[in-house]
NUFILO-892196 format. One record per residue: x, y, z of N, C-alpha, C, O in turn. Coordinates in nm, 3 decimals, always signed. Layout:
BEGIN
{site {X Y Z} {X Y Z} {X Y Z} {X Y Z}}
...
//
This chain:
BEGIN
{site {+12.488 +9.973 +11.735} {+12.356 +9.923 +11.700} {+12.269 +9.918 +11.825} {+12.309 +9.875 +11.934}}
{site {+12.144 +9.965 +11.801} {+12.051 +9.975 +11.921} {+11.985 +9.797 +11.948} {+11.931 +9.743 +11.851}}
{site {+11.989 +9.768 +12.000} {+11.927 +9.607 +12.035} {+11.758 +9.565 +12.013} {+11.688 +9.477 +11.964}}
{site {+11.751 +9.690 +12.083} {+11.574 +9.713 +12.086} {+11.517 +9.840 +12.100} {+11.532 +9.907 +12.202}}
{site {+11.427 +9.892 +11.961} {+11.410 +10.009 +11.959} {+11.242 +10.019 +11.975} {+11.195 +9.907 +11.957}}
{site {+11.151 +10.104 +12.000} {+10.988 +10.123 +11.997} {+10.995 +10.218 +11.936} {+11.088 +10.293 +11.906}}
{site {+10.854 +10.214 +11.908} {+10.795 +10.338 +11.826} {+10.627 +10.348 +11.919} {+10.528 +10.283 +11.887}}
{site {+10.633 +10.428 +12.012} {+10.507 +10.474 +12.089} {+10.428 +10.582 +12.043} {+10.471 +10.675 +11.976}}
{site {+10.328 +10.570 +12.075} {+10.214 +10.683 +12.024} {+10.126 +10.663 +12.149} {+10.076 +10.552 +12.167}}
{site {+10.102 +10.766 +12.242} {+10.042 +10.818 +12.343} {+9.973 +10.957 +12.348} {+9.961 +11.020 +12.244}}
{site {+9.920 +11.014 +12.485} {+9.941 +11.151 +12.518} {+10.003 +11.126 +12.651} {+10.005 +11.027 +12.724}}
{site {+10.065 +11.279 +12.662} {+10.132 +11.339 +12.786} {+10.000 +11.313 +12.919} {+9.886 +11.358 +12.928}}
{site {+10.053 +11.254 +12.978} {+9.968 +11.267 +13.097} {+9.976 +11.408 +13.187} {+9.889 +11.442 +13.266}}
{site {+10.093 +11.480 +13.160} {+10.138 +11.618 +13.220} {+10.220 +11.681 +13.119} {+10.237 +11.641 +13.004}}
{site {+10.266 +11.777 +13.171} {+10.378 +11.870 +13.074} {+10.527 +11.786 +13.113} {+10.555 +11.736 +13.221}}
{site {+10.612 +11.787 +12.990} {+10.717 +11.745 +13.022} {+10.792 +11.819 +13.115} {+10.795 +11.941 +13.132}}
{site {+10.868 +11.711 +13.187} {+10.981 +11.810 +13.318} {+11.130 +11.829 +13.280} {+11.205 +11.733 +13.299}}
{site {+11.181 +11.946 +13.228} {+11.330 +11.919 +13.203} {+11.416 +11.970 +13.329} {+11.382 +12.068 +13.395}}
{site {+11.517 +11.901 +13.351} {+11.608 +11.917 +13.448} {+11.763 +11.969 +13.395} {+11.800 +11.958 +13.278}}
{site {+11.824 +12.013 +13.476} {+11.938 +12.060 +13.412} {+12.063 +12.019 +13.531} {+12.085 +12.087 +13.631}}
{site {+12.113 +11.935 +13.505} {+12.227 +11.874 +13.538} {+12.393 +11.931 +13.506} {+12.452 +11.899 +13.403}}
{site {+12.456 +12.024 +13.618} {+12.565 +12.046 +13.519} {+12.545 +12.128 +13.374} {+12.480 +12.222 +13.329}}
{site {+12.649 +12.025 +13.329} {+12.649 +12.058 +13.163} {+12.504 +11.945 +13.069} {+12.492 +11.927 +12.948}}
{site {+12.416 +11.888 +13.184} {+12.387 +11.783 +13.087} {+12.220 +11.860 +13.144} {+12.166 +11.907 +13.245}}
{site {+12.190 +11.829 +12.984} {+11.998 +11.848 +13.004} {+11.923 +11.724 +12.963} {+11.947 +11.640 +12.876}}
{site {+11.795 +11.739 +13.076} {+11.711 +11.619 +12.948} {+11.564 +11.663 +13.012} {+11.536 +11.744 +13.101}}
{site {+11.481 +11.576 +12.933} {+11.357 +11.617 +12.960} {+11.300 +11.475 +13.018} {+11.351 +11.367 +12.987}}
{site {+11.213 +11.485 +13.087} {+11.094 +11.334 +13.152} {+10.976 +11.389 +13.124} {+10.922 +11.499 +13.141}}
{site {+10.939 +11.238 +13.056} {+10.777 +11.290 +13.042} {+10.713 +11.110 +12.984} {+10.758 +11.008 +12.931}}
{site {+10.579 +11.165 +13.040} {+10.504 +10.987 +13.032} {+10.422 +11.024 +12.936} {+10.379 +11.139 +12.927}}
{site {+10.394 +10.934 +12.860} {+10.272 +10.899 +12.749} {+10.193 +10.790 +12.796} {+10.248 +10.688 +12.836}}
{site {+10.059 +10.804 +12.794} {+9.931 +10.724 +12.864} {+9.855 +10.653 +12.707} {+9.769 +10.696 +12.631}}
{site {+9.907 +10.575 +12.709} {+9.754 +10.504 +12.600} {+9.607 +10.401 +12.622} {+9.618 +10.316 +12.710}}
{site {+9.512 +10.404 +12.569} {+9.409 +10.312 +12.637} {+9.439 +10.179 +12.525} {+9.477 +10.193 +12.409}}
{site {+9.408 +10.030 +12.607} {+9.364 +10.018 +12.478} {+9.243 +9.952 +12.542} {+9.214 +9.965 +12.661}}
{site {+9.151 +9.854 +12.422} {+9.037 +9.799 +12.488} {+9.094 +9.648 +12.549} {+9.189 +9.579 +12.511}}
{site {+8.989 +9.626 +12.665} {+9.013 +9.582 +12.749} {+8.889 +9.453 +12.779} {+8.909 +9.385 +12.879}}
{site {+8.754 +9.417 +12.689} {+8.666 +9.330 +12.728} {+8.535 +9.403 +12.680} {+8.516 +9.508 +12.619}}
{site {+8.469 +9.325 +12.721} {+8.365 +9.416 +12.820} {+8.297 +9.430 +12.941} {+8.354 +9.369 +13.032}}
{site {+8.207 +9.481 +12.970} {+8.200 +9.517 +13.104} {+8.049 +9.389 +13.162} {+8.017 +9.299 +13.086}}
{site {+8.000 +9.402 +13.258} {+7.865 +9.309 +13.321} {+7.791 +9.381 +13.215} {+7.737 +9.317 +13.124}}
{site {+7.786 +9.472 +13.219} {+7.675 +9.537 +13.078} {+7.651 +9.540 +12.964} {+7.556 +9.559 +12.889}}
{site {+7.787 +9.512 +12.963} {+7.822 +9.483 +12.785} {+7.861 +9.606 +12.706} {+7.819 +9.630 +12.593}}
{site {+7.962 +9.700 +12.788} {+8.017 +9.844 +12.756} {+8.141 +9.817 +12.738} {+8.183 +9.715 +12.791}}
{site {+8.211 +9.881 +12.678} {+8.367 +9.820 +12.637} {+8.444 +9.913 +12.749} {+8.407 +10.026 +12.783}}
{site {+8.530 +9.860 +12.786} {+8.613 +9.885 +12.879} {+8.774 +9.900 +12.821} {+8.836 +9.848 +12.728}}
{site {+8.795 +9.967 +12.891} {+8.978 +10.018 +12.814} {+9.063 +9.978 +12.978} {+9.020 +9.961 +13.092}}
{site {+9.165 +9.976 +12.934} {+9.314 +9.982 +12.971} {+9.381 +10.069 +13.030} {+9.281 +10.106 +13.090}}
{site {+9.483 +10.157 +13.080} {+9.521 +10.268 +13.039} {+9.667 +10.201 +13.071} {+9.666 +10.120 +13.164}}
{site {+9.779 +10.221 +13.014} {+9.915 +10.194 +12.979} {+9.974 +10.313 +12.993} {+9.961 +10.412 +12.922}}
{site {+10.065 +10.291 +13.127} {+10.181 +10.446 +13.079} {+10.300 +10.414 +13.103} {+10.318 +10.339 +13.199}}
{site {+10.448 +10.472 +13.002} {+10.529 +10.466 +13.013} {+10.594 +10.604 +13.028} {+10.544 +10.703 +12.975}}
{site {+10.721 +10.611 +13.111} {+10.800 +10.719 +13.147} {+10.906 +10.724 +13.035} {+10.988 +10.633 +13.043}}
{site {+10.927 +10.835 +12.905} {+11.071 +10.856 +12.840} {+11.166 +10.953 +12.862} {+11.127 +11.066 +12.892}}
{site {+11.267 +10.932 +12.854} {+11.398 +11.045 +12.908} {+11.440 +11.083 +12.759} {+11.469 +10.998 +12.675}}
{site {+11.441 +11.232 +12.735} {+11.485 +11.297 +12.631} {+11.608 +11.364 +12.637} {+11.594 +11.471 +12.697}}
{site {+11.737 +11.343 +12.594} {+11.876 +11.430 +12.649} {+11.864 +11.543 +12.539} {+11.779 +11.551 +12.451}}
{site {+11.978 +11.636 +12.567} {+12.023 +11.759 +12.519} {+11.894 +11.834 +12.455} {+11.790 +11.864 +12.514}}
{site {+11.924 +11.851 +12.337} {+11.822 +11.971 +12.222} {+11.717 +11.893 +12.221} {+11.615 +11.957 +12.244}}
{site {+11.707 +11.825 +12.211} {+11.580 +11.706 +12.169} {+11.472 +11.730 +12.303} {+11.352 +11.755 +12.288}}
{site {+11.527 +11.719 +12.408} {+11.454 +11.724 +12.550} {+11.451 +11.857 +12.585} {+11.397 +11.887 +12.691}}
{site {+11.500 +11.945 +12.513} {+11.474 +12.076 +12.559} {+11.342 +12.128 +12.470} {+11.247 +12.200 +12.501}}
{site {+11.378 +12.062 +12.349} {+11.244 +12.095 +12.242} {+11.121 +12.024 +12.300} {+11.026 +12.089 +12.343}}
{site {+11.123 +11.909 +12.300} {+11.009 +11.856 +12.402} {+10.939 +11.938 +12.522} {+10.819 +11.960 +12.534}}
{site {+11.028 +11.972 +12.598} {+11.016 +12.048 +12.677} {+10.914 +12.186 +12.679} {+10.813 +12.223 +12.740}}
{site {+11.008 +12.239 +12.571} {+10.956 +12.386 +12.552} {+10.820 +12.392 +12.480} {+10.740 +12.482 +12.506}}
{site {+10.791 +12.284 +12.377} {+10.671 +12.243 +12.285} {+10.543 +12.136 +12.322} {+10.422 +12.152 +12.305}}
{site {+10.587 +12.069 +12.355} {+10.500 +11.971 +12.442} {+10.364 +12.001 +12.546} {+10.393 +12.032 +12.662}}
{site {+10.235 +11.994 +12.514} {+10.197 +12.030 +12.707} {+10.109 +11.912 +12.692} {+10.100 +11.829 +12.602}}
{site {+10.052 +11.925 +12.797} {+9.948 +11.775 +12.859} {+9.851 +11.705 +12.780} {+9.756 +11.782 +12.765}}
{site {+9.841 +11.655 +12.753} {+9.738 +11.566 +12.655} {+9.793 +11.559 +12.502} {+9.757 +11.479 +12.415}}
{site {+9.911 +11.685 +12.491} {+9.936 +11.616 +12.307} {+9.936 +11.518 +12.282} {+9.916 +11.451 +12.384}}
{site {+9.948 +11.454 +12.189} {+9.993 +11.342 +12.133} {+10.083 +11.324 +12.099} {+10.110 +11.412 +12.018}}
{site {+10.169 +11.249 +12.111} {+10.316 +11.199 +12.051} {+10.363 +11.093 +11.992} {+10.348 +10.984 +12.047}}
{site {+10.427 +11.105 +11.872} {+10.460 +10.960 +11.829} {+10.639 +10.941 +11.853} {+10.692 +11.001 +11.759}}
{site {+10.734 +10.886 +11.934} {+10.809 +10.883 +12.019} {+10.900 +10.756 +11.945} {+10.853 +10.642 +11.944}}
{site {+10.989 +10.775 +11.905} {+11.096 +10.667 +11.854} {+11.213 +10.644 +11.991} {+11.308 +10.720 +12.008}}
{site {+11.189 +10.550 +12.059} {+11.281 +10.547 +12.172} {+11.383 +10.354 +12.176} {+11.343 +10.239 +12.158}}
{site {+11.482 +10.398 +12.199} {+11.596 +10.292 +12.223} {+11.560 +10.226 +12.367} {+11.537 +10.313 +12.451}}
{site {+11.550 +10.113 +12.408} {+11.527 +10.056 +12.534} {+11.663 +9.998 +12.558} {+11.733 +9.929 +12.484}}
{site {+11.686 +10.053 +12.700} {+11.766 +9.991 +12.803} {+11.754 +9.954 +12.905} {+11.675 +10.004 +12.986}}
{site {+11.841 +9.843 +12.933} {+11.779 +9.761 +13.061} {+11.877 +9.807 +13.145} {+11.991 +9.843 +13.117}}
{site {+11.807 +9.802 +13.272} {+11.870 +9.890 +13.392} {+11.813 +9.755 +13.541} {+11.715 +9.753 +13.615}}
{site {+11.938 +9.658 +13.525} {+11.888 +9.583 +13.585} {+12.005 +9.584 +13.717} {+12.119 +9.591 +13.673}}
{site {+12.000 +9.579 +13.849} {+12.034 +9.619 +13.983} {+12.054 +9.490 +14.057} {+12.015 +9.400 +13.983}}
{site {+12.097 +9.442 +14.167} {+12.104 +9.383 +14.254} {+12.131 +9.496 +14.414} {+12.216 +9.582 +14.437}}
{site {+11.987 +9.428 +14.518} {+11.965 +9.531 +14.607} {+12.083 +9.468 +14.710} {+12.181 +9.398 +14.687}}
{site {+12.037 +9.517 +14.816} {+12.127 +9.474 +14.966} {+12.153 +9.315 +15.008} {+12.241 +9.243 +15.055}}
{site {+11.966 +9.304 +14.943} {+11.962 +9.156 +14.993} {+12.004 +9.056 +14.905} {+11.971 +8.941 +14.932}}
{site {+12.056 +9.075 +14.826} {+12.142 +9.001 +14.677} {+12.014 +8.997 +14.559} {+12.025 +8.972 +14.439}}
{site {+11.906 +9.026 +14.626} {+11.770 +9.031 +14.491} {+11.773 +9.044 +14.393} {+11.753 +9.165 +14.383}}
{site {+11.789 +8.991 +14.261} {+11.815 +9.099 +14.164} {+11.667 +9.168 +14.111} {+11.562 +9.106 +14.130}}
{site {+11.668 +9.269 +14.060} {+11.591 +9.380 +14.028} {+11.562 +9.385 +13.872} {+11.667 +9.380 +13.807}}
{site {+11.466 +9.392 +13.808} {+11.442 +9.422 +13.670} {+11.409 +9.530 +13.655} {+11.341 +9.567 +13.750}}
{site {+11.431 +9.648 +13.540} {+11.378 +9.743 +13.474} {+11.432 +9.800 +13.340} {+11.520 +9.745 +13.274}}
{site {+11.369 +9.921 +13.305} {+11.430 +9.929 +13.154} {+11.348 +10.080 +13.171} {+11.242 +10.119 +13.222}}
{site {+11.477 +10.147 +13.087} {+11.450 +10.269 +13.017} {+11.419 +10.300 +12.939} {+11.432 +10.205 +12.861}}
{site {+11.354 +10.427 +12.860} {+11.308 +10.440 +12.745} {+11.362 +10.574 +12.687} {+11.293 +10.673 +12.714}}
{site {+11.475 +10.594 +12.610} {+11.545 +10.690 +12.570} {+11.508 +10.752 +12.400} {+11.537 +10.702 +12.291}}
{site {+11.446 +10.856 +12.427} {+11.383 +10.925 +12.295} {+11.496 +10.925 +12.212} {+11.597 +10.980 +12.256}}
{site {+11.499 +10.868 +12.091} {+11.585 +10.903 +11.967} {+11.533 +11.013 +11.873} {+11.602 +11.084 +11.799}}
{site {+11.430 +11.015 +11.884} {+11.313 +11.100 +11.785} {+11.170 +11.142 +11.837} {+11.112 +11.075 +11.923}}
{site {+11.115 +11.255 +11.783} {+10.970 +11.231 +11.788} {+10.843 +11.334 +11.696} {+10.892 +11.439 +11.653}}
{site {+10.765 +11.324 +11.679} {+10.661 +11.373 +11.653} {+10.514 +11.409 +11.635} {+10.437 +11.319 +11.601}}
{site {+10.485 +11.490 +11.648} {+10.372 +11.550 +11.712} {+10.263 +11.525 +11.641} {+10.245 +11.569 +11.528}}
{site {+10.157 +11.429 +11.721} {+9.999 +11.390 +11.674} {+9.933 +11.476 +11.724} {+9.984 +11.564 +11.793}}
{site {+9.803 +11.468 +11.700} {+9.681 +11.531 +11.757} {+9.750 +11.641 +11.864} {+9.838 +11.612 +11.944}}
{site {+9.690 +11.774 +11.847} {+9.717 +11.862 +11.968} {+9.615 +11.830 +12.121} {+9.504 +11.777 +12.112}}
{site {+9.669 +11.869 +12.239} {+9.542 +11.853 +12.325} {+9.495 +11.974 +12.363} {+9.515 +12.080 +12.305}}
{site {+9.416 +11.952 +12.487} {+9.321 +12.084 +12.490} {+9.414 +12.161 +12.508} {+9.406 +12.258 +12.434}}
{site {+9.520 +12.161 +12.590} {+9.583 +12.303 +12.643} {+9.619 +12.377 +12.517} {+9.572 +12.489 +12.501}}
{site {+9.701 +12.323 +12.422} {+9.799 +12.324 +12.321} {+9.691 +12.421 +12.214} {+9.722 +12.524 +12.154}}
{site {+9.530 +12.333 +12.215} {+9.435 +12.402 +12.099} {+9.395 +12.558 +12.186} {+9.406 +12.667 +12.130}}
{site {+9.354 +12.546 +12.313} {+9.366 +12.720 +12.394} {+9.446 +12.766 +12.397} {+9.429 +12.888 +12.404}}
{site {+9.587 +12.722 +12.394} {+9.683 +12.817 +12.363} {+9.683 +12.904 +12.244} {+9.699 +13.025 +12.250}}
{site {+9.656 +12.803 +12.081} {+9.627 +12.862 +11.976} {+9.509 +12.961 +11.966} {+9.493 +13.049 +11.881}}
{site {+9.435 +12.931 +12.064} {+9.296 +13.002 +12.043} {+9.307 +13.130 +12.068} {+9.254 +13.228 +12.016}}
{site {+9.417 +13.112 +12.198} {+9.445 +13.259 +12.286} {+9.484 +13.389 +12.190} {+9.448 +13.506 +12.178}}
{site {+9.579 +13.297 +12.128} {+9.709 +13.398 +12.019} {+9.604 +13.426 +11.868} {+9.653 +13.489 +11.775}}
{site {+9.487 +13.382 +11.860} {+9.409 +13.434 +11.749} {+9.264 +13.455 +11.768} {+9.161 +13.407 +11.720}}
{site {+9.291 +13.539 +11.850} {+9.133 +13.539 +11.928} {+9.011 +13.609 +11.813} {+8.889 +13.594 +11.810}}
{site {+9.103 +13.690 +11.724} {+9.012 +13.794 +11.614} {+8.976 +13.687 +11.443} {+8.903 +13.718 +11.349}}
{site {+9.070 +13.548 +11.465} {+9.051 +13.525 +11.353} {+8.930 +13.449 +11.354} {+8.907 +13.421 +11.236}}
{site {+8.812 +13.386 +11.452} {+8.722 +13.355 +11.374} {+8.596 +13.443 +11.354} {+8.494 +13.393 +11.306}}
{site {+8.603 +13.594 +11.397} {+8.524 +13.713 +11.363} {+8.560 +13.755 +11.238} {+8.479 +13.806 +11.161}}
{site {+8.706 +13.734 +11.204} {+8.703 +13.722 +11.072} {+8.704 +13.665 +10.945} {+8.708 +13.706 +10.829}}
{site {+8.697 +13.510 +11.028} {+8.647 +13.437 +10.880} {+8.473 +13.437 +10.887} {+8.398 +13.388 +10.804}}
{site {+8.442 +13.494 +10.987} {+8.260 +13.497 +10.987} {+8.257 +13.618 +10.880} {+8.164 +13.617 +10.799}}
{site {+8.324 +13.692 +10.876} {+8.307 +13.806 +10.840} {+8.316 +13.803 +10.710} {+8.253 +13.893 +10.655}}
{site {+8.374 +13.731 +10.639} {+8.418 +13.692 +10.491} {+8.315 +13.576 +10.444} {+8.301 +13.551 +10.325}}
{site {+8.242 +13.503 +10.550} {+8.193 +13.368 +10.476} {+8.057 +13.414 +10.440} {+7.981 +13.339 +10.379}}
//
């Protein structure tokens, strides 16, 4: 049983990075969200920006990987683990991981919509052409 699970919805601040370890793969990649934040001396709303780092293992992080680029959107089902340390100086240390169980794909971003654009460069001469 997972203890504590999220469900995030961000974009990629970059393209995911997969690494290849051995026999073991995974992918890293951060999701950035805004949220609002006040407002401003002017009275303009002001945002936030929130980012978290998730680790994707095997097929899952390779698909990420290979599909993913900068600004998509993602909606990210991840298991949290705590990764808590004691340094030299007996300190102890807090942190926590965020391990993708799942995910799927919101809003495309720009790269992702020029990519599509690239690979159909004739189809909107030809829906002009028909309308």
């Amino acid at each position: 049983m997972n203890s504590f699970t999220l469900t995030a919805i961000g974009n990629l601040s970059r393209n995911p990075e997969l690494t290849v370890k051995g026999d073991r793969t995974y992918a890293k990649f951060c999701l950035i969200g805004n949220d609002y934040a006040g407002k401003d001396e002017e009275g303009g709303a002001r945002e936030i920006a929130t980012s978290i780092w998730f680790t994707a293992f095997g097929p899952l992080g390779e698909t990420i990987a290979r599909t993913a680029r900068k600004g998509d959107q993602l909606i990210v089902d991840a298991q949290v683990r705590a990764d808590n340390w004691t340094d030299k100086d007996g300190e102890r240390h807090y942190d926590y991981s965020f391990v993708v169980q799942g995910f799927r794909f919101g809003a495309p971003g720009k790269a992702k919509r020029e990519e599509r654009a690239a690979r159909r460069p004739e189809e909107p001469q030809r829906l002009a052409a028909g309308a």
